[in-house]
Backbone as CSV, one residue per row, in Angstrom:
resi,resn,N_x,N_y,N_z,CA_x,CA_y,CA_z,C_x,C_y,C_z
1,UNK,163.504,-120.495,76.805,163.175,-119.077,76.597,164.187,-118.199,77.339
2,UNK,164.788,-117.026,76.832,165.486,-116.400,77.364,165.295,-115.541,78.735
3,UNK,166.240,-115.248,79.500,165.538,-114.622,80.771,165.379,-112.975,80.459
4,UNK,165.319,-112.537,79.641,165.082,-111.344,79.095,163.683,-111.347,78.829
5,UNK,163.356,-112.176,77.732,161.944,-112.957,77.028,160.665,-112.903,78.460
6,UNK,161.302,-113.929,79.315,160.455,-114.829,80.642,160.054,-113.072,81.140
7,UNK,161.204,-112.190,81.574,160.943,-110.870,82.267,159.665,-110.205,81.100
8,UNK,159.653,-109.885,79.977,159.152,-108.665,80.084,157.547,-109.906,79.580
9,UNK,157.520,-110.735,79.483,156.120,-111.353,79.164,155.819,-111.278,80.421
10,UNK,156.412,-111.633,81.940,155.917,-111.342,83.354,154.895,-109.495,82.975
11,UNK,156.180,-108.893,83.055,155.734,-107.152,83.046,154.606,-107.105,82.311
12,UNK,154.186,-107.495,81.272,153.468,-107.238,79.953,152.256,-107.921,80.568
13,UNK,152.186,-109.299,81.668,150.953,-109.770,82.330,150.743,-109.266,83.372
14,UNK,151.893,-108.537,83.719,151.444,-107.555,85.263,150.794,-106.361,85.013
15,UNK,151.018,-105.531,83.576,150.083,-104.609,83.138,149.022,-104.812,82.846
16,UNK,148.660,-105.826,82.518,147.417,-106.162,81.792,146.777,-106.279,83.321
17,UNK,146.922,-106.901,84.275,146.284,-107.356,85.350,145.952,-106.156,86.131
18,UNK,146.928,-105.393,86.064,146.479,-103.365,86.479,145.444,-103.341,85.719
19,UNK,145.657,-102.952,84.243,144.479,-102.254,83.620,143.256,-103.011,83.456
20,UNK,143.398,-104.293,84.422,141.858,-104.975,83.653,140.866,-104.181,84.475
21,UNK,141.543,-103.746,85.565,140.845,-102.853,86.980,139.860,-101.917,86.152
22,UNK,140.677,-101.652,85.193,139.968,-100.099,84.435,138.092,-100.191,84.536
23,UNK,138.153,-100.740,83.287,136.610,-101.053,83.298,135.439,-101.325,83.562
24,UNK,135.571,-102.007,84.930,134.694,-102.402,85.904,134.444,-101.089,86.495
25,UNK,135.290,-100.947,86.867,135.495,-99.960,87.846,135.054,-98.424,87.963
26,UNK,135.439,-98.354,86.480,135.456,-97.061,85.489,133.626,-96.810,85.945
27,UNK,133.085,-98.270,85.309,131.784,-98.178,84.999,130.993,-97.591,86.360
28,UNK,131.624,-98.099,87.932,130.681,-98.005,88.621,130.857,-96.351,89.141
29,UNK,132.075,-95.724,88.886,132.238,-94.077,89.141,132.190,-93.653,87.841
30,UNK,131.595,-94.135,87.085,130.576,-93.431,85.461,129.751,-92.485,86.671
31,UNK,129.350,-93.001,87.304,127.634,-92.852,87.863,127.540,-91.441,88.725
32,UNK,129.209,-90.952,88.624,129.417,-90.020,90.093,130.370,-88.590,89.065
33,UNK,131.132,-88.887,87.655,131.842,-88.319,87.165,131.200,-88.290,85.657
34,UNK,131.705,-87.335,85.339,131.320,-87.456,83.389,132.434,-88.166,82.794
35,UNK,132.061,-88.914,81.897,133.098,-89.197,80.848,134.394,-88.596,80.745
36,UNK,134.161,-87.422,80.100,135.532,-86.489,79.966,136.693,-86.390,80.970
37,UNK,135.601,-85.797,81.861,136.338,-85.542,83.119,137.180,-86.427,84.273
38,UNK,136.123,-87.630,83.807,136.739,-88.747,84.243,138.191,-89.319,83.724
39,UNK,138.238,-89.117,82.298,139.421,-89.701,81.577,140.246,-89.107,81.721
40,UNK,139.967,-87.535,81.772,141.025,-86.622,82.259,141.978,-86.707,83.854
41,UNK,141.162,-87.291,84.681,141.520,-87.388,86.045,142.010,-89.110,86.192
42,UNK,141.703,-89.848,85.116,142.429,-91.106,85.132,143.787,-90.910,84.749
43,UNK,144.209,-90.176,83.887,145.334,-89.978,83.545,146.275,-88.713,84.486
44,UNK,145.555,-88.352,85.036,146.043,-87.284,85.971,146.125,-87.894,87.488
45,UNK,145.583,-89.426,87.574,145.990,-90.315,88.719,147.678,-91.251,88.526
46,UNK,147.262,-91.222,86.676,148.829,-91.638,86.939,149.663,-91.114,86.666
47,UNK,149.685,-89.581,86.287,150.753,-88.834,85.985,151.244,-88.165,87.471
48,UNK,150.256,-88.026,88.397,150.399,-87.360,89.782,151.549,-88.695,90.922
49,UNK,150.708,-89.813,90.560,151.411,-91.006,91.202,152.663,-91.094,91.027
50,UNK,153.116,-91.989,89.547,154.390,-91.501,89.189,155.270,-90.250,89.123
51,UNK,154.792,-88.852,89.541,155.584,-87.961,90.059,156.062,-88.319,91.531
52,UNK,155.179,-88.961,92.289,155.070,-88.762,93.040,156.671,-90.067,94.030
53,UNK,156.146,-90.944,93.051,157.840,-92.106,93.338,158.809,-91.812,92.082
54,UNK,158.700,-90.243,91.673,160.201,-90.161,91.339,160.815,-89.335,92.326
55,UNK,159.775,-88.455,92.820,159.789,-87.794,94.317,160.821,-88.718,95.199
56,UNK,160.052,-89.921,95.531,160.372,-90.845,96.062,161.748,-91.369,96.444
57,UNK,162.217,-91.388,94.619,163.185,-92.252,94.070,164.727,-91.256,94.186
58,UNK,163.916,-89.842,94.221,165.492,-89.166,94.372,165.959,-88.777,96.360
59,UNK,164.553,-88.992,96.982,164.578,-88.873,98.170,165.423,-90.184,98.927
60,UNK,165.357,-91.348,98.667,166.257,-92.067,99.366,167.526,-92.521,98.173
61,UNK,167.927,-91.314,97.331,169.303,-90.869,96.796,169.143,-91.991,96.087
62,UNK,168.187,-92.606,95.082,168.463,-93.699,93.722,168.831,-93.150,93.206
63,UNK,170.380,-93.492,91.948,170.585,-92.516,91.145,169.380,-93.375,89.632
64,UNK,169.684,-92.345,89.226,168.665,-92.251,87.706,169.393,-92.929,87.050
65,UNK,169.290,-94.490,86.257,170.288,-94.704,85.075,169.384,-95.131,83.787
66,UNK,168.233,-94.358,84.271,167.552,-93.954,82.402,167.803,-92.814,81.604
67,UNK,167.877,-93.226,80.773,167.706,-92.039,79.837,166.561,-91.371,79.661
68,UNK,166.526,-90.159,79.664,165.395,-88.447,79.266,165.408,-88.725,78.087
69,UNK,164.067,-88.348,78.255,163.316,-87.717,77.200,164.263,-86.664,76.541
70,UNK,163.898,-86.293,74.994,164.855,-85.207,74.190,163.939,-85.027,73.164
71,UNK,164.721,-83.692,72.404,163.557,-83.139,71.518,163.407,-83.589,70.668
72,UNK,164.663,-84.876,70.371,164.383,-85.810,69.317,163.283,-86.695,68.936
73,UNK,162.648,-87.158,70.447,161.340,-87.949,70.321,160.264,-87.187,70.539
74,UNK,160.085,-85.917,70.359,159.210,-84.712,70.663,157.806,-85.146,69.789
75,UNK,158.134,-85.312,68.299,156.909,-85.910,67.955,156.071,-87.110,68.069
76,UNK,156.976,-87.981,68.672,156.140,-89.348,69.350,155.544,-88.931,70.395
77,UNK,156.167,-88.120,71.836,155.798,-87.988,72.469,154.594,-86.809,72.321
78,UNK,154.487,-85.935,71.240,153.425,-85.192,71.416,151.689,-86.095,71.094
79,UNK,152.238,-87.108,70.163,151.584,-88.279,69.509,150.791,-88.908,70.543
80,UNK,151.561,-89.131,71.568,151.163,-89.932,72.609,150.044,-89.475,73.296
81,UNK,150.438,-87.983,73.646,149.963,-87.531,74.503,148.445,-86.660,73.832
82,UNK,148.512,-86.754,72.625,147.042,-86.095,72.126,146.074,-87.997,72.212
83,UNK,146.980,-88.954,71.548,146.155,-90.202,71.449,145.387,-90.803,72.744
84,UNK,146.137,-90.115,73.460,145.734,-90.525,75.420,144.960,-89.627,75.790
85,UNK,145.059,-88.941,75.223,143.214,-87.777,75.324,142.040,-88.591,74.752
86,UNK,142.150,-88.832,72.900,141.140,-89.060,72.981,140.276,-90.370,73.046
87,UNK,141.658,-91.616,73.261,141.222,-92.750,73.146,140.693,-93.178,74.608
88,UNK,140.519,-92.616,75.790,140.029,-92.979,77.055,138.521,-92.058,77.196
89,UNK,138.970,-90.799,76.556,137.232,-90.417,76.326,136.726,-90.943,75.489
90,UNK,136.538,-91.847,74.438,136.035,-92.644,73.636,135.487,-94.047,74.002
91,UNK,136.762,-94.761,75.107,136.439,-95.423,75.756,135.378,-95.199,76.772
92,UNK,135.556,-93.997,77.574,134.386,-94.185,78.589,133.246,-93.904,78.133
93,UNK,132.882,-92.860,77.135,131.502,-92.778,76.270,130.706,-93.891,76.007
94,UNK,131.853,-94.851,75.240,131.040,-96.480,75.026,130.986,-97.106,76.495
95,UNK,131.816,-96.698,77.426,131.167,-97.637,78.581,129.363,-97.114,79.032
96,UNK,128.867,-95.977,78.285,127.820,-95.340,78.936,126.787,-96.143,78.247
97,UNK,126.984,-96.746,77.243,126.309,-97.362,76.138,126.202,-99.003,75.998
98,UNK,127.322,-99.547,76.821,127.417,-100.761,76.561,127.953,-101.328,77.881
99,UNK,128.034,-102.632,78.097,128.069,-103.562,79.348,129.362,-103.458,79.180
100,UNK,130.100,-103.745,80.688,131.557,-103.214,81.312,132.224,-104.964,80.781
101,UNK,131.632,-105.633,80.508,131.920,-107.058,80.297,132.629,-107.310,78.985
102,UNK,131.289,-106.398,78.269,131.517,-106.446,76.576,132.452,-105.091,76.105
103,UNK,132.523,-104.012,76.969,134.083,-103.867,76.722,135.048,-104.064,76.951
104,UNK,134.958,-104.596,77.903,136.632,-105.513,78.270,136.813,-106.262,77.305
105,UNK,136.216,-107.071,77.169,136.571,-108.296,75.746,136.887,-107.267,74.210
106,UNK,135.982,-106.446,74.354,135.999,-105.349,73.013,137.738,-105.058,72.963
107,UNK,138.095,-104.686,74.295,139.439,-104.043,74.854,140.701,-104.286,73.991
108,UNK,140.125,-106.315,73.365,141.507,-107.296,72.601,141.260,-106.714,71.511
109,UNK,140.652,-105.534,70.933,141.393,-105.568,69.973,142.318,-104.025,69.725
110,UNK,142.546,-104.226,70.519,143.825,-103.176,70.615,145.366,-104.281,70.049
111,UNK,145.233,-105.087,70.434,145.943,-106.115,69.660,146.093,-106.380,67.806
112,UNK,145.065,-106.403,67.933,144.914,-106.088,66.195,144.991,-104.764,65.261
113,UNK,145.120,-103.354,65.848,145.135,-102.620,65.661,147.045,-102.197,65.843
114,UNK,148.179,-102.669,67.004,149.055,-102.451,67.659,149.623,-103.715,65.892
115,UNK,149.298,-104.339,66.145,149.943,-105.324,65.169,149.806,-104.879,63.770
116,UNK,148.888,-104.300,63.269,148.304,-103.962,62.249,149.468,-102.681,61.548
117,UNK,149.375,-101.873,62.854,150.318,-100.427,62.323,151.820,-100.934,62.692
118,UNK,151.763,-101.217,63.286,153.308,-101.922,63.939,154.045,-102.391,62.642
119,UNK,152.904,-103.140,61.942,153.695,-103.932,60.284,153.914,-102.521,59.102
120,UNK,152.397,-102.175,59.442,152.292,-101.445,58.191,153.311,-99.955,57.948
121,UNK,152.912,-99.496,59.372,154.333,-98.216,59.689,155.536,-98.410,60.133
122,UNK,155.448,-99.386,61.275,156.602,-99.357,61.871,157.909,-100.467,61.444
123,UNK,157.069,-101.149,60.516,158.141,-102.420,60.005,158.042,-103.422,60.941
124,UNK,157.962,-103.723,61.886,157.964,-104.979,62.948,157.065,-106.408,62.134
125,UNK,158.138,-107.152,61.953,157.647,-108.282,61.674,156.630,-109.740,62.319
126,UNK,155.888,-110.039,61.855,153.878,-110.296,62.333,154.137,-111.709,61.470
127,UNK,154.405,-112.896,62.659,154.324,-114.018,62.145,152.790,-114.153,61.905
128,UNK,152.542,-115.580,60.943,151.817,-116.523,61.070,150.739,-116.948,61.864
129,UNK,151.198,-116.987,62.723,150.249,-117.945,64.489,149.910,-116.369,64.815
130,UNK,150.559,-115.515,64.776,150.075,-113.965,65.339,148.457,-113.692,64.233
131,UNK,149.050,-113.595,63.084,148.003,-113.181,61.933,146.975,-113.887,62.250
132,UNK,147.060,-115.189,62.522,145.782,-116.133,63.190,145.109,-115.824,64.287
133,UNK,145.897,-115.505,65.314,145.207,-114.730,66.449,144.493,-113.726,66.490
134,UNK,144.905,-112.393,65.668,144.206,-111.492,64.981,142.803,-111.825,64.671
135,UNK,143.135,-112.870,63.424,141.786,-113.136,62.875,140.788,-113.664,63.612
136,UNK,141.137,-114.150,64.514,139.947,-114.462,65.807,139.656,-113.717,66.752
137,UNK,140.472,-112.943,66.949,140.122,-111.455,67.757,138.852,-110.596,66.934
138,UNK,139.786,-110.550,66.239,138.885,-109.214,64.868,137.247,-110.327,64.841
139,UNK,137.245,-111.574,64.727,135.842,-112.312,64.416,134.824,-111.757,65.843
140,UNK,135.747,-111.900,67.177,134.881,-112.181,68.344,134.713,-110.387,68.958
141,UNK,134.987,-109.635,68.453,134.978,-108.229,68.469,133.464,-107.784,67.499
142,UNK,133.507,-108.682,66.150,132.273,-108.165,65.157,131.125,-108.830,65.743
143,UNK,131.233,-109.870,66.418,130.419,-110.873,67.527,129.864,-109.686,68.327
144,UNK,130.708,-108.605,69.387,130.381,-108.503,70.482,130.197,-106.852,70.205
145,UNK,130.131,-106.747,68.656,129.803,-105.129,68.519,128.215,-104.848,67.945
146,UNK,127.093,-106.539,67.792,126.073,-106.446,67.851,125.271,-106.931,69.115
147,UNK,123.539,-105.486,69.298,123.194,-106.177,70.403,122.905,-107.359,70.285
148,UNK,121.857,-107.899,69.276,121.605,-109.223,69.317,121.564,-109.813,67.762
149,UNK,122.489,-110.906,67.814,122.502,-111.793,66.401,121.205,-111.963,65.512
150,UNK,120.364,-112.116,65.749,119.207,-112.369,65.553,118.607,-111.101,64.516
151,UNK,118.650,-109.996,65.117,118.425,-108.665,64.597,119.336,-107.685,63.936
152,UNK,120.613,-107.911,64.025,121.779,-107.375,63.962,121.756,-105.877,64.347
153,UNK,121.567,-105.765,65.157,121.337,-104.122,65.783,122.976,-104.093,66.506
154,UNK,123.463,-102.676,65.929,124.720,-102.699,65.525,124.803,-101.868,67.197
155,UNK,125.547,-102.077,68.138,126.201,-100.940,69.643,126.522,-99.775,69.382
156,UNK,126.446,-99.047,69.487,127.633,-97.619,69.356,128.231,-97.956,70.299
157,UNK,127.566,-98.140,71.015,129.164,-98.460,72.190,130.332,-98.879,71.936
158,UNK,129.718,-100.093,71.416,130.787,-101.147,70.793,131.929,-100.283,69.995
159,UNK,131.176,-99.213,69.199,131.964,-99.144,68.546,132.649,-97.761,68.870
160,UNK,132.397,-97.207,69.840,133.533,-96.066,70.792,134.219,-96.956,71.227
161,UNK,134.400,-97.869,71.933,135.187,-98.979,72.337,136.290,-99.731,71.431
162,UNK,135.531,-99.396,70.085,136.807,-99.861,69.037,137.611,-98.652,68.433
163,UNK,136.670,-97.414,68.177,137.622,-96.670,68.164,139.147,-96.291,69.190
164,UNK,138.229,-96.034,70.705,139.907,-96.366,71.074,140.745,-96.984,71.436
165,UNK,140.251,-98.482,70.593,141.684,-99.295,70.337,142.522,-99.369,69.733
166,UNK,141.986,-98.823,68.536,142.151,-98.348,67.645,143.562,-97.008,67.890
167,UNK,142.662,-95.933,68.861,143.693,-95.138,68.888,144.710,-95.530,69.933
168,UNK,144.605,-96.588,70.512,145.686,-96.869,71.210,146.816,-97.917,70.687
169,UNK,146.196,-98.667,69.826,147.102,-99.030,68.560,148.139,-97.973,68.343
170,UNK,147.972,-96.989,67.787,148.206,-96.170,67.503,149.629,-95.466,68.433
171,UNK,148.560,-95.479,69.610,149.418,-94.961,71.007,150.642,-95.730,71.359
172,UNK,150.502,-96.772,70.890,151.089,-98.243,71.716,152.707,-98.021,70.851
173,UNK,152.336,-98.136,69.155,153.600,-97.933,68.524,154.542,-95.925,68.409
174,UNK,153.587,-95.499,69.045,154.553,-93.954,69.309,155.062,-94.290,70.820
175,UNK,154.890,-94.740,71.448,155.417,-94.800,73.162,156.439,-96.353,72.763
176,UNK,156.782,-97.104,71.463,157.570,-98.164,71.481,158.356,-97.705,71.421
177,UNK,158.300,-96.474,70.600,159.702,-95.386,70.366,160.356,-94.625,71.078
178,UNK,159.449,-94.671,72.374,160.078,-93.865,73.768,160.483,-94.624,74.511
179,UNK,160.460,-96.129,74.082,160.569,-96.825,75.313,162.004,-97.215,75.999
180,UNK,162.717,-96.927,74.863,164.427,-97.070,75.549,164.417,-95.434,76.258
181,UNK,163.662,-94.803,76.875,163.839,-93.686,77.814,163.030,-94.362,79.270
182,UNK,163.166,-93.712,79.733,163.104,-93.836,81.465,161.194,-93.806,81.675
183,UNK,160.823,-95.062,81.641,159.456,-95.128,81.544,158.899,-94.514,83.010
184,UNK,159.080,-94.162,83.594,158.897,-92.862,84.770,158.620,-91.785,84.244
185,UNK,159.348,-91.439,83.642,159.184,-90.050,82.762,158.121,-89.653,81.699
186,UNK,158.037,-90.769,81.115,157.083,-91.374,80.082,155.235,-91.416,80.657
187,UNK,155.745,-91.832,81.567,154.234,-91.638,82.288,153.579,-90.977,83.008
188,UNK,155.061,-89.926,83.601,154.506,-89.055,83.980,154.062,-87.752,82.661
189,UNK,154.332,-87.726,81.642,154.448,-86.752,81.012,153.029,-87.271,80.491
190,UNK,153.049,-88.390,79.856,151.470,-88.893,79.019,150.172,-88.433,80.403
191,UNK,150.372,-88.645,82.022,149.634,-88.617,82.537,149.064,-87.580,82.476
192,UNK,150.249,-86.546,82.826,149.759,-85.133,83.237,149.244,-84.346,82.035
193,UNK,150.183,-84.488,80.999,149.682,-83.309,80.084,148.577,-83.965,79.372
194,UNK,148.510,-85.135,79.193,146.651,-85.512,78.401,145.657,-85.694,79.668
195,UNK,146.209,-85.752,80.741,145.011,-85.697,81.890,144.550,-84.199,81.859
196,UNK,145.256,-83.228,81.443,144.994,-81.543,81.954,144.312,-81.522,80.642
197,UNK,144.443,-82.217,79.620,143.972,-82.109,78.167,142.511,-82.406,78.522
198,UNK,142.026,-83.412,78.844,141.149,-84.021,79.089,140.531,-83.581,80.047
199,UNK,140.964,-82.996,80.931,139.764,-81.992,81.752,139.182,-80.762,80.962
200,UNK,140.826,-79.896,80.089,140.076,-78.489,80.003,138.988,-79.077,78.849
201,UNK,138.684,-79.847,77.956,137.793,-80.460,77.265,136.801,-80.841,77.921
202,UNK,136.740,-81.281,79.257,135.134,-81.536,79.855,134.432,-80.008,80.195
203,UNK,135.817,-79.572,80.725,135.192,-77.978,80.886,134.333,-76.881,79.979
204,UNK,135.164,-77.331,78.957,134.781,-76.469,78.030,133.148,-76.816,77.280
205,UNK,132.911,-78.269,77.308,131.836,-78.813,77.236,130.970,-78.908,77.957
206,UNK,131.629,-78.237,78.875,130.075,-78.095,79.946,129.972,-79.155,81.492
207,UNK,130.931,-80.098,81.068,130.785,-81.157,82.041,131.301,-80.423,83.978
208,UNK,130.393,-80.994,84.680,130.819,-80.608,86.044,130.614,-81.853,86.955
209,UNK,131.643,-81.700,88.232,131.514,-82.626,88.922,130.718,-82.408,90.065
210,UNK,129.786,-83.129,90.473,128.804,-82.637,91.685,128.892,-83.306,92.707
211,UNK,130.271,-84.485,92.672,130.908,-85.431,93.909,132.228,-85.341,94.205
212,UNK,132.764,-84.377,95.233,133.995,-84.406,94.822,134.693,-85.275,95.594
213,UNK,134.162,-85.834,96.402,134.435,-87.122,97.093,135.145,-88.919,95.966
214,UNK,134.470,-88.126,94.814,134.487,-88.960,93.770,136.176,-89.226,93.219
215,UNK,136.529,-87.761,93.176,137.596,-87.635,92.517,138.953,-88.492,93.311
216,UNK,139.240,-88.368,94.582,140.536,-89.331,94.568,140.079,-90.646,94.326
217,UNK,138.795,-90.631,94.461,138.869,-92.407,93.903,139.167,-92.418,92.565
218,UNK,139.051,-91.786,91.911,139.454,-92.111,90.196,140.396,-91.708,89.930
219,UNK,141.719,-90.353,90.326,142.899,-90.733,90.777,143.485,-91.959,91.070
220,UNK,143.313,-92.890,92.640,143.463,-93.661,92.720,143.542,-94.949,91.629
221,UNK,142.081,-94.830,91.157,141.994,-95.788,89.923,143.304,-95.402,88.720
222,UNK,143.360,-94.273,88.164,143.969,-93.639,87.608,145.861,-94.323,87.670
223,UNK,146.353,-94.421,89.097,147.250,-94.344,89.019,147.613,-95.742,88.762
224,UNK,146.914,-96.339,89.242,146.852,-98.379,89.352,146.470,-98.537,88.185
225,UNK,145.541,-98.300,87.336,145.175,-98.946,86.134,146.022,-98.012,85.117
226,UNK,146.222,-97.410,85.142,146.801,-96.402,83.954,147.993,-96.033,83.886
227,UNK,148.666,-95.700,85.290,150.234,-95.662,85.783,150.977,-96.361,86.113
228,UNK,150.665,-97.725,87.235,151.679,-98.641,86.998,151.542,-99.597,86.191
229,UNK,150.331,-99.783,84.967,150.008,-100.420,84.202,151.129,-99.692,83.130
230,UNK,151.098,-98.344,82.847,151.958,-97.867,81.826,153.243,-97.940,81.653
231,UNK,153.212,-98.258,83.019,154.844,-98.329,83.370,155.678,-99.653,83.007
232,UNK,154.888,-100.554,83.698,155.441,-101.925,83.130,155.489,-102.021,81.743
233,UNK,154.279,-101.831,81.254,154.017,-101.889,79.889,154.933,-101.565,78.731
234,UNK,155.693,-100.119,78.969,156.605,-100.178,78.590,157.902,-100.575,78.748
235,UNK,157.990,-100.879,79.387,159.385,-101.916,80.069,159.267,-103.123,79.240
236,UNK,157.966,-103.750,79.272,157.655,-104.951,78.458,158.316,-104.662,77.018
237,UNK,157.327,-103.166,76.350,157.673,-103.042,74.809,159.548,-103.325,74.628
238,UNK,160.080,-102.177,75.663,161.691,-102.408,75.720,162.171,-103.973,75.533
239,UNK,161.714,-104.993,75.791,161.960,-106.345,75.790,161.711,-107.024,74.666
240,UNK,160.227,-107.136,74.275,159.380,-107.510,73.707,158.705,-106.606,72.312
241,UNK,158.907,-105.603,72.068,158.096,-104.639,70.856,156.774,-104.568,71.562
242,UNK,156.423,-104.035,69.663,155.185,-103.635,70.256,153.995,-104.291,70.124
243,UNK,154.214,-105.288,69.037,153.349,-106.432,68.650,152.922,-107.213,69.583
244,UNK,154.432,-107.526,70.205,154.186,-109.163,70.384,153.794,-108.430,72.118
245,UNK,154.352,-107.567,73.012,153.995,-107.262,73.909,152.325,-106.588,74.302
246,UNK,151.865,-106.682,73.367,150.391,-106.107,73.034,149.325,-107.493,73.074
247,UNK,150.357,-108.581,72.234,150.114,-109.883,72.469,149.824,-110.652,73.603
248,UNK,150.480,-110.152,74.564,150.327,-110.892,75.815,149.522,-110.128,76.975
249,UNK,150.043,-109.219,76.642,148.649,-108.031,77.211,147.212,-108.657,77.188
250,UNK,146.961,-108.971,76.109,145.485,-109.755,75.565,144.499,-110.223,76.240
251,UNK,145.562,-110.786,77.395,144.884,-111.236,79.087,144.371,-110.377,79.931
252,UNK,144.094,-109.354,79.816,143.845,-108.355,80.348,141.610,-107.762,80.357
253,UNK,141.436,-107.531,79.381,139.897,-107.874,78.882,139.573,-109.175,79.305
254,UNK,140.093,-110.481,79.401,139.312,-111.244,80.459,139.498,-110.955,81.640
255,UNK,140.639,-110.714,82.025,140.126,-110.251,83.710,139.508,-109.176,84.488
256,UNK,139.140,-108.349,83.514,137.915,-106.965,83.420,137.018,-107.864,82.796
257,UNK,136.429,-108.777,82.230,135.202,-109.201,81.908,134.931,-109.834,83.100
258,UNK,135.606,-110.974,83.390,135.358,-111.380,84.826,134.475,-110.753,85.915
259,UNK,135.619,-109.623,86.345,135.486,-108.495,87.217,133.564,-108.083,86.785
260,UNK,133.577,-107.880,85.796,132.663,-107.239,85.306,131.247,-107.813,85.661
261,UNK,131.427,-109.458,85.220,130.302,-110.400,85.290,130.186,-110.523,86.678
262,UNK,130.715,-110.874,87.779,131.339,-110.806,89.423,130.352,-109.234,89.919
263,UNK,130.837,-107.954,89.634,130.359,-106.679,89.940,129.181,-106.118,89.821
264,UNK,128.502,-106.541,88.294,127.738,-106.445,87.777,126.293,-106.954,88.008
265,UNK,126.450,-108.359,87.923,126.101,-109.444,87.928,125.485,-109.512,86.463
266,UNK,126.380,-109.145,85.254,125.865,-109.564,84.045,125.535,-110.947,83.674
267,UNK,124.411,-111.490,83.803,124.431,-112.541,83.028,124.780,-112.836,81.345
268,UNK,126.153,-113.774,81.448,126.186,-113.703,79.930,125.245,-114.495,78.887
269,UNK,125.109,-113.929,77.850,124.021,-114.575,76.803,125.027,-115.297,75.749
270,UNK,124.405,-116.410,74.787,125.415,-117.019,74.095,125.941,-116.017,73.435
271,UNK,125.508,-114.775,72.672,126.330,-113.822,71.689,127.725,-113.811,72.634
272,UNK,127.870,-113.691,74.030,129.029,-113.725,74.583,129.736,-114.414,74.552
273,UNK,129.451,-115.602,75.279,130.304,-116.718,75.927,130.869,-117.423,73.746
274,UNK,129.653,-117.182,72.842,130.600,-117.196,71.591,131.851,-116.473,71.664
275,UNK,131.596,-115.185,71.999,132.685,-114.588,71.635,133.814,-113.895,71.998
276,UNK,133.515,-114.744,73.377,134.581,-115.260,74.918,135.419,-116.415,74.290
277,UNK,134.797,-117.272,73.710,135.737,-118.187,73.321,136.285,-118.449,72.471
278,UNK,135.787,-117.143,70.976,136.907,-117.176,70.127,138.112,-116.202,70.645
279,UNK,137.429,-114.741,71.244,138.810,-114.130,72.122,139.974,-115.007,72.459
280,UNK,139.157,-116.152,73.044,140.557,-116.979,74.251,141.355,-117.827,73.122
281,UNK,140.634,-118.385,71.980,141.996,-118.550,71.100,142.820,-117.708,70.339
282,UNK,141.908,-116.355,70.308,142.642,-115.676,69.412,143.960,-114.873,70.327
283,UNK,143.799,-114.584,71.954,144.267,-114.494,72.472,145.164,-115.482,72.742
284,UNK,145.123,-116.683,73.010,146.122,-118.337,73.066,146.936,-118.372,71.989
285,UNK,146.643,-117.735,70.769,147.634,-117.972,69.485,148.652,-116.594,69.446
286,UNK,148.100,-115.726,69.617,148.545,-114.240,70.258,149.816,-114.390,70.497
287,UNK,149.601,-114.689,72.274,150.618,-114.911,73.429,151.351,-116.102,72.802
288,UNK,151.199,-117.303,72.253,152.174,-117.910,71.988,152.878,-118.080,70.822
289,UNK,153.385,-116.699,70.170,153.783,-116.226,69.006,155.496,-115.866,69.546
């Protein structure tokens, strides 16, 4: 395997291992923040962070040898930055509705969605062993978007949870197109301007915070799960696209389910651990594409 290859599948498992933080986590300062406001200040943890080590980066005189942003990628990047509004308030809505376990696993199919548009818009070519992985993703997702087999009583959660994988599908192939620019820049811009998006929207809805003790912790969270997760992430796509780096990502929803079952103390029921273990092949065929 090439040492280009070996690097950005590292980056692409070092993001995933940031953002698995998200969900668990998310769930237990649900309890202290609203939805909105929350998603807004997750992204405003990593747009503040990453300002904060480019601060950094010009203070002990690094020179810059990325390339800026230009008005040429103006519509990806505006793309980005509306899809990062509403696919994390979508996400946390379904966390209000559904177990932090069963959206993490929900999480893989952002994979099928990244692969899906990647072919259909972006042209990126979707072997075989990938299409297979898919199809076991997409199976253990329709698994884990009912409460119980038996009754088929359908989640909403579940399915805010698929919507924004959906829109991060979405997200994933407009930021592939930014990604030969200076992923610093990139994250700081997605942070700040859909984090400020995402507040004046809680505002306007009414949402208030009554802990403000609350807030650098979800900053914090913000900048670790969302900022240096974004960061690698695209470094990965630069290597890897957007498919196949979405691919290896995949690992990521088990180690927020984990987290989840550990935090929680969810006991899993078979509807899960089924559809834990078609994830892990559909994820195993994924990554080794």
């Amino acid at each position: 395997m090439e040492s280009s290859m070996k690097h950005g599948i590292f980056l692409a498992v070092l993001a995933a291992g940031l953002y698995a933080l998200s969900s668990p986590f998310s769930k237990l300062l649900l309890q202290f923040m609203p939805s909105t406001l929350m998603a807004g200040f997750l992204y405003l943890g990593a747009g503040l962070g990453m300002t904060a080590l480019a601060f950094g980066r010009k203070a002990v005189g690094r020179p810059e040898a990325e390339a800026r942003l230009t008005r040429k990628e103006l519509p990806y990047t505006i793309a980005m930055i509306v899809l990062d509004i509403a696919a994390p308030i979508s996400l946390l809505f379904g966390l209000t509705m559904t177990t932090a376990a069963n959206a993490s696993l929900l999480n893989n199919f952002e994979i099928v969605a990244t692969a899906i548009i990647a072919l259909l818009i972006f042209k990126e070519s979707i072997s075989a062993r990938l299409w297979l992985g898919i199809l076991f993703v997409t199976a253990s997702c329709a698994l884990l978007s009912f409460e119980d087999i038996s009754s088929l009583q359908f989640n909403l959660g579940s399915l805010f949870v698929l919507l924004a994988c959906i829109l991060w599908g979405i997200e994933n192939n407009c930021t592939r197109k930014l990604s030969s620019k200076d992923p610093l820049e990139i994250v700081m811009v997605k942070g700040i301007f859909s984090g400020l998006g995402s507040v004046v929207i809680g505002l306007v809805c009414g949402e208030r915070i009554h802990y403000l003790w609350a807030i650098p912790l979800v900053l914090l969270l913000g900048f670790v799960a969302y900022g240096l997760s974004i960061y690698y992430y695209v470094y990965a796509q630069r290597l890897l696209g957007a498919a196949r780096t979405s691919a290896y990502y995949a690992v990521a929803p088990f180690i927020g389910a984990f987290l989840s079952l550990i935090i929680f103390r969810e006991v899993p029921g078979v509807l899960f651990l089924a559809a834990l273990a078609l994830m892990a092949i559909g994820a195993w065929l994924s990554s080794g594409d």
